[in-house]
N, C-alpha and C positions, 0 to 999 in steps of 0.2 A: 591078585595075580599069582599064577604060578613062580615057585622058585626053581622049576626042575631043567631051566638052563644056566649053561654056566654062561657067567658075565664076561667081558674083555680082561686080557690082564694089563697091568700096567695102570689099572685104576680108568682107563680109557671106555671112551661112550659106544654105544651103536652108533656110527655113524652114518646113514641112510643119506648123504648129500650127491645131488645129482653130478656133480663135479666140479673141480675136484674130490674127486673120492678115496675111500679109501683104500689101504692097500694091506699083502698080507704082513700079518706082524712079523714072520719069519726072514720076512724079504726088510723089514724095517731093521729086526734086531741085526741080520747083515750090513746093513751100511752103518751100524751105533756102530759097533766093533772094528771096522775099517776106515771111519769116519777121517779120525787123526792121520791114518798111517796104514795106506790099504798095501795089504798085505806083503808087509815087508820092506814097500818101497820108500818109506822115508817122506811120504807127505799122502793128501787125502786127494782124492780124485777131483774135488774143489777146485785143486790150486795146480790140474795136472795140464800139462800139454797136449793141444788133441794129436800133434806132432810127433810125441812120444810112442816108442814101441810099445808100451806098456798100453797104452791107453789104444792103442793102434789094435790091440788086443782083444779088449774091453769091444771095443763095438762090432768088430770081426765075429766076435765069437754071440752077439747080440742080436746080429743079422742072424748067422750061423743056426741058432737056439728058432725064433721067428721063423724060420724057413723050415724047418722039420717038425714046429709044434701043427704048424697048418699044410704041409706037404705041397708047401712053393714049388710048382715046374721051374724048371733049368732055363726055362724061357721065360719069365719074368724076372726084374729086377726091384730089389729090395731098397727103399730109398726114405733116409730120416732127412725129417724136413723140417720148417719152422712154419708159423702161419696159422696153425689152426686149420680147422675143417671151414672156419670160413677163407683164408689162405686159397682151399683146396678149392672153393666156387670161381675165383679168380682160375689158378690154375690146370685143373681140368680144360676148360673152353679156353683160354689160350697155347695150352701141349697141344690137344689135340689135330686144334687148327694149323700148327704150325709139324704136325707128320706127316710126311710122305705120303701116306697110307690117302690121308683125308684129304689133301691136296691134290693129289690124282683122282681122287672120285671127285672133289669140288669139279676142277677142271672138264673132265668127264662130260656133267653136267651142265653144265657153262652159267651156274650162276652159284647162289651162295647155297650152301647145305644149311638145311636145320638141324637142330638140337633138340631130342624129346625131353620132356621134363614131367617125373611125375612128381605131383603134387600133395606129400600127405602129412605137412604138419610146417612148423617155422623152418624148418631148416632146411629144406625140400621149395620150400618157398623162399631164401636166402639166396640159394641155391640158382633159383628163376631168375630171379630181380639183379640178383649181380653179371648174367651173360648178358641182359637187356642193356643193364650200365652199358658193356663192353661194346656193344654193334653186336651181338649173335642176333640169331634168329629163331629164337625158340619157339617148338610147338608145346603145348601145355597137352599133355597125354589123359592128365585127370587132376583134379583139382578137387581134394576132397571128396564130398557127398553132398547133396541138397538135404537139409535139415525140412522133414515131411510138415515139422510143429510152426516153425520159423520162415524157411523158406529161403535161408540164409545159408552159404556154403559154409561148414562143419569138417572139422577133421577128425572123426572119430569112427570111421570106415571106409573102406573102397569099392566102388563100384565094381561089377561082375566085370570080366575080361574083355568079355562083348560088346561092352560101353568103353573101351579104353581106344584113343584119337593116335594111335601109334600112327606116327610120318612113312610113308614108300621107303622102304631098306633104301633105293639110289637115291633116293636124297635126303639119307639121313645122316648127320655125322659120327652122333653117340646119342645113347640112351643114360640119361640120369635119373637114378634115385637115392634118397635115405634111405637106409633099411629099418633104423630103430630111432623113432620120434620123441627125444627126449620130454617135452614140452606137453603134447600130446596123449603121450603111450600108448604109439600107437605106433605096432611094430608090423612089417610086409614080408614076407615071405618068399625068400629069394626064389627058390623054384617057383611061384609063382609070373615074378618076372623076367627070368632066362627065360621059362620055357614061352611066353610068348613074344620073345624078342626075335626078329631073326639074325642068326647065327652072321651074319654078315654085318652085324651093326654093333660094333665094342658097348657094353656097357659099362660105364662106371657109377660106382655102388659106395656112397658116402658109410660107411659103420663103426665110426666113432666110438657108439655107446654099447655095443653088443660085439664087437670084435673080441674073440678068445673065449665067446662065452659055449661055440660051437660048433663042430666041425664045418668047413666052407669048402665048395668043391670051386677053388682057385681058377682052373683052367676056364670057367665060364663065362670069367670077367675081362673085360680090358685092362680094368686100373681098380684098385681098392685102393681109397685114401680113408685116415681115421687122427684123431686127436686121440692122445696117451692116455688126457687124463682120466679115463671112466676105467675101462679095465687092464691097461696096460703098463700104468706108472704116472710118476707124474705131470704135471704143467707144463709142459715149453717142446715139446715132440710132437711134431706131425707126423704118418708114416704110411709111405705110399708103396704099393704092390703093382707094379707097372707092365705087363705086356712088352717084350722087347721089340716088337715089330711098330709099336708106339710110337718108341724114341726113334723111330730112324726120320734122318733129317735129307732134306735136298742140301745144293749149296745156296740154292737162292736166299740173299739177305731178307728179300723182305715176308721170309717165311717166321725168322725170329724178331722184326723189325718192335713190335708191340708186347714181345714176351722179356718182362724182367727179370735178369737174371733171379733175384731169390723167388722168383717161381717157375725156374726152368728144370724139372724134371730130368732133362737130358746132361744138363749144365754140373746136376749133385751129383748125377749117377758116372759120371764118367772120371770126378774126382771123390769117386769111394764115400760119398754124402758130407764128405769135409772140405771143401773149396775155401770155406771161411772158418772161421772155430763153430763149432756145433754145441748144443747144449748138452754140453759135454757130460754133467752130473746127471740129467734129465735121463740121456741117454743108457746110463751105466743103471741105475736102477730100473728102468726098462728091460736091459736085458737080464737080469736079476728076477723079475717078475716074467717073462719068459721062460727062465730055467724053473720056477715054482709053478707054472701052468703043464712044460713038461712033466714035472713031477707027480704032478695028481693026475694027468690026464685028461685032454680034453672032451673025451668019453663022460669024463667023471663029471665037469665040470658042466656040461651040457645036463647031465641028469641033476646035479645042483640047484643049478638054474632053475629047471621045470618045476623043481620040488618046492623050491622058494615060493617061486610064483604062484602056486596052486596051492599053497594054505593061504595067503592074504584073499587071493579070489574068491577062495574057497568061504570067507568071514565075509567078505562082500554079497558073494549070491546071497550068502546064508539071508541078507539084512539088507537087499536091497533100496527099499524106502530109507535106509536111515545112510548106509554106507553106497554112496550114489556114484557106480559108476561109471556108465556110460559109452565106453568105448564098445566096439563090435566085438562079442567072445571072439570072434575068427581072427582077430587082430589087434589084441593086447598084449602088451608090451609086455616079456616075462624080465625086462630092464629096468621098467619104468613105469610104476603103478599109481596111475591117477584116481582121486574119487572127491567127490563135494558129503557135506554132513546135510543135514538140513537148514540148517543157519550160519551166518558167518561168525555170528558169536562161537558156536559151539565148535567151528572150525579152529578160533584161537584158542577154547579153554582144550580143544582138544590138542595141539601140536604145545600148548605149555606143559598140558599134565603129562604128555612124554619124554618132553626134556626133564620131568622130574624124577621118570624113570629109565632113565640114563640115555633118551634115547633123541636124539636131536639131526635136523637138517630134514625137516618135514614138510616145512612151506610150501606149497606150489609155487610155479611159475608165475613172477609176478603180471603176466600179462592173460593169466586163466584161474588164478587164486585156488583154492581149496587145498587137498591134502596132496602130497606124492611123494612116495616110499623109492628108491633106487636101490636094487637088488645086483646088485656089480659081483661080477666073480670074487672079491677077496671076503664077501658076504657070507657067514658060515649062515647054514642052516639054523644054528640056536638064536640069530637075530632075525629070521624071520617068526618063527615061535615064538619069541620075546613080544613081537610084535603085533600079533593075534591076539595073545594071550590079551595085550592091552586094548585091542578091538574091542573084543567081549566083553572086557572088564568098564568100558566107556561108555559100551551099547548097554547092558543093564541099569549103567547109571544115572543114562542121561535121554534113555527114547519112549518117548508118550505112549 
């Protein structure tokens, strides 16, 4: 293998894990240094109050940093949450249901709206299956691909536009998708679906795994909700980008009758996302990681991105028989690089001999096995290199 990248410092790996992921080291070595005693104040943000001016601070300025790195309109609200992106399946379909907005076209119509749902991977399908738990009434928009070999539905492409089962705008509530399939990688293309949505049907757009990785034209969406941990910081931060015309509420009770408060959208937002103590350290390195995506540039970070993805691809096409990957070029994940070897043997000797070259968190999904690489914003360039480099150095070694 080549040595013409530099390694991590700190003695630390490539970490490729789909998430928890990792994060940049300059944004680590700022919380070593403030750990004990952030800056000045006589204790570490650990042990701080979220009550505190100080800390009051800290997340003001968190939102603040988020709202100018993606050019948040003055009409949506910034909202840290707890829950997870699955959290976010729950409440999307009960905010929704319970706005003004959608109550009066329910009404309107005099029976219940549907919910589109596209369908292009686990999470997206999480997604489906928890509004059905609730009493929605969801339409399935597209569900995969029919597998031409199998016959079997596949999530490794989308059907042309023309085949998608979009519900009548007046009886629809919202349109849901993933944008980036961890599981899968299998990433969609948000101009692809605003522009066939119609403008009168909020979308809300799950982007968990790809949030920050690219400029997003905000104004398009109803709601963007996302988990921290792939490129935003760590564990325990949900965070939702809300439409203010969203939250508005009637007085009718039984409009919030079914929506619990730690998943009322309208409930964080009006007590500044701290109604209760918030993950409070969770939060403060997020914004932390904020101010290190303003710094580089999400211009920059976007051309990152593509450069990453397009050398691993790039060892892929090279070899496809051996480095098998499958998804639709139109629609791979420049987040989240899936591929199979030809054996499963050589799947394991292959994710051991990488951990030997410092390079670990390779495994797929255990519900689709093979290989998959996570290419997260704090991922320099020299670890996708690294990474290739050992493609090649595997594929000489080990293909008939």
């Amino acid at each position: 293998m080549s040595d013409s990248v530099s390694e991590p410092p700190y003695n630390r790996v490539w970490n490729f894990s789909a998430g928890p992921s990792t994060l940049p080291v300059t944004v680590l070595e700022e919380v070593q240094r403030d750990l004990l005693n952030y800056k000045g104040h006589g204790m570490s943000v650990l042990e701080m109050s979220h009550r505190s001016k100080i800390y009051g601070q800290i997340i003001s300025e968190a939102e603040a940093t988020l709202r100018r790195v993606l050019s948040v309109p003055d009409n949506y609200s910034i909202i840290f949450l707890q829950g997870g992106g699955t959290g976010e399946f729950a409440a999307t379909y009960l905010n929704l249901f319970a706005s003004t907005a959608v109550r009066e076209k329910q009404r309107k119509l005099g029976r219940q709206l549907s919910c589109d749902y596209l369908v292009t991977g686990s999470w997206s399908k999480g997604g489906l299956k928890e509004v059905q738990r609730l009493g929605g009434k969801p339409n399935v928009v597209l569900n995969g691909v029919v597998s031409a070999e199998s016959g079997d539905v596949v999530y490794n492409s989308l059907p042309p536009v023309s085949e998608w089962k979009l519900g009548k705008p007046e009886e629809t509530a919202f349109v849901y998708y993933c944008e980036n399939e961890t599981i899968h990688g299998v990433e969609t293309p948000s101009d692809l679906v605003v522009d066939a949505v119609d403008p009168s049907v909020p979308i809300i757009c799950d982007m968990s795994s790809n949030m920050l990785s690219r400029p997003v034209d905000i104004k398009r969406f109803g709601a963007i909700v996302a988990g921290a941990q792939k490129n935003m910081g760590p564990a325990g931060v949900t965070i939702a980008i809300v439409r203010k015309d969203l939250l508005e509420r009637d007085d009718d009770p039984e409009a919030i009758r079914n929506l619990p408060s730690v998943l009322d959208w309208l409930y964080f937002e009006r007590a500044g996302s701290m109604p209760h103590t918030p993950p409070t350290f969770s939060i403060y390195v997020c914004g932390l990681v904020f101010k290190w995506v303003e710094n580089q540039g999400i211009e920059a970070l976007h051309e990152l991105r593509e450069a990453r993805s397009s050398l691993v691809y790039g060892e892929i096409d090279a070899h496809p028989d051996f480095f098998r990957g499958g998804v639709d070029t139109r629609y791979r994940s420049a987040m989240n690089i899936v591929f199979n070897l030809p054996t499963p043997e050589l799947e394991t000797k292959f994710i051991a001999e990488a951990a030997e070259h410092n390079m670990v968190q390779l495994k797929g999904h255990r519900s689709l096995g093979g290989i998959r690489i996570s290419l997260y914003n704090a991922v320099p360039l020299d670890g996708a290199k690294k990474f290739v480099a050992f493609m090649k150095q595997f594929y000489t070694q080990n293909h008939q």
